[in-house]
N, C-alpha and C positions, 0 to 999 in steps of 0.2 A: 429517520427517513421522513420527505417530505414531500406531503404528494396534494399536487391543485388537480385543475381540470385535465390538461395535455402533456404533464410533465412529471418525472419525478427523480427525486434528488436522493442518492443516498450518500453519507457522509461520514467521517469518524468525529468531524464537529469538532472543536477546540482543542489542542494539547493541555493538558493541566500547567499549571503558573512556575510550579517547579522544572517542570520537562521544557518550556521556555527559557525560562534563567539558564538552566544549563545549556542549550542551547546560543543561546547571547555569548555567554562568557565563551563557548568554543569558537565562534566568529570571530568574537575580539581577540581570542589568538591567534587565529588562523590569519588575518590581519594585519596582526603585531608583525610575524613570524614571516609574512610576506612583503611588508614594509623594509624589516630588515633586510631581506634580499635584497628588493631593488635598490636604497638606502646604498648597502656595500657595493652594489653589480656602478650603479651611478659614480660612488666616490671613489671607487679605482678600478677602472675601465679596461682587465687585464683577464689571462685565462685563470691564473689564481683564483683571481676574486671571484670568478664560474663557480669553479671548482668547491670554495670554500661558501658560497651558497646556495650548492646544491647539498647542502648537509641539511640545511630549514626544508628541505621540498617534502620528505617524507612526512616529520611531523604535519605539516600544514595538511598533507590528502589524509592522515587520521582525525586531528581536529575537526576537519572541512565534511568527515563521511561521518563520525560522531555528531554532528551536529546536524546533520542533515536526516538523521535518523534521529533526533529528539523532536524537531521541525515540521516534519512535512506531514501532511494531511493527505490521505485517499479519500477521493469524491468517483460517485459515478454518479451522471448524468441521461437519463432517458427522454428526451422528445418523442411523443408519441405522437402530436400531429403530423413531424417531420418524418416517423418513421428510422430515428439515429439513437445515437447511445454515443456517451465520452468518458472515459477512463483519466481520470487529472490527478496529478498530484501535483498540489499546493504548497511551495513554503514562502511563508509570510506571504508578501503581495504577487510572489511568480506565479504562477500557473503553466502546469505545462499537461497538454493532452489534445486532443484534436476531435472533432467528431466524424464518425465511422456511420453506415448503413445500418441499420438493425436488421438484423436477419428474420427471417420465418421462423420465429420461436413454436417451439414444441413444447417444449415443460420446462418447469423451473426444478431443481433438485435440490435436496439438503443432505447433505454426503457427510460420513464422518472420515477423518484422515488422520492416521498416527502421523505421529512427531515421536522424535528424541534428539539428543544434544548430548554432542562429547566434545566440550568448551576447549580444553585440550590435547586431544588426539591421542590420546593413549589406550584408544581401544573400551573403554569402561564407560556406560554410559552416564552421563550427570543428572538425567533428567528424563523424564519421558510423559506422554499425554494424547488427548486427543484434542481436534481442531473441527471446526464443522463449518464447511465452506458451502454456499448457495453458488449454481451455477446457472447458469442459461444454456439450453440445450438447444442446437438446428443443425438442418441438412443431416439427419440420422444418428451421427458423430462429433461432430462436436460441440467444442460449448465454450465458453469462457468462466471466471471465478468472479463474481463479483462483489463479496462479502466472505469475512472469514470470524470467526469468531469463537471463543473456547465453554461458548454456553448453550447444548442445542435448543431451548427453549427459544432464545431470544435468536439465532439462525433460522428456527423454523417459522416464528413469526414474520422474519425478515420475506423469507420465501413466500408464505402464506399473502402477505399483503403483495407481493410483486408479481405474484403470479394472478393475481385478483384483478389487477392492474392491467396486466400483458393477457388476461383473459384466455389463461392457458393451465395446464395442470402443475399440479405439484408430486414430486415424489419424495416419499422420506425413508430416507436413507440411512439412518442418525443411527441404524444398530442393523448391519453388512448382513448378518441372518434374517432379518425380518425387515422386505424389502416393503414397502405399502403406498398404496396411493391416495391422498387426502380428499377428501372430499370438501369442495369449497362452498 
């Protein structure tokens, strides 16, 4: 997180070199796989040839969604002279996000949220855990997420410095029995 005078940045910061690579090498199929389409669709100009390269479409949208999810980066963005906030995600040089109003912040929260995973659907779980997401709370009800992380230490820091920021309370949530309010 990175905070000057009127702004603050929080980010997930760089994919590691590996999660890149892989990434690359699914583009360049995705690529290949869509080259060949047009390639065929161009050199015989028939419903066949449709037909026969709509068999590359599917691979291409799992390549194109794998690779998009080794890729892309979450940013949020807070102007606080502006009074806005932007939700971005990043891959490579795109950016996609907008800026929004910032609402009449109430509190910040750090919430714990079960997870599990049944990778194959057979009913049996594979996995299971907890996730600790910081939220912004206004208007009484709602809130948005803007950090999610599987360490509540480094969630409630998150909250702790953004709620210091936003000149607003914190609540910690991190364990659903023991609800508490931090003192800043």
């Amino acid at each position: 997180m990175e905070i000057n005078s009127e702004n603050i940045i929080i980010s997930e910061g760089t994919r590691p070199f590996w999660q890149t690579a892989i990434a690359a090498i699914l583009y360049t199929v995705t690529f290949v796989l869509l080259s060949i389409v047009v390639f065929n669709f161009i050199q015989d100009f028939s419903f066949l040839s449709l037909v026969y390269s709509l068999e590359y479409i599917f691979p291409c949208v799992l390549t194109v969604g794998f690779a998009l999810k080794y890729s892309a980066v979450n940013n949020v963005y807070f102007d606080l002279e502006n009074k806005k906030y932007k939700k971005e995600i990043a891959v490579g040089p795109f950016k996609f996000g907008k800026w929004v109003d910032l609402p009449n912040v109430e509190y910040i929260s750090v919430f714990r949220q079960a997870w599990s995973k049944d990778s194959d659907g057979d009913g049996i779980t594979d996995g299971s855990g907890y996730r600790y997401d910081v939220n912004v709370w206004y208007n009484a009800s709602k809130h948005f997420t803007i950090y999610t992380n599987g360490y509540p230490e480094a969630s409630l820091e998150m909250g702790r410095q953004l709620a210091l920021r936003l000149n607003t309370d914190l609540l910690d949530a991190t364990d659903p029995q023991d609800k508490k309010w931090i003192d800043l």
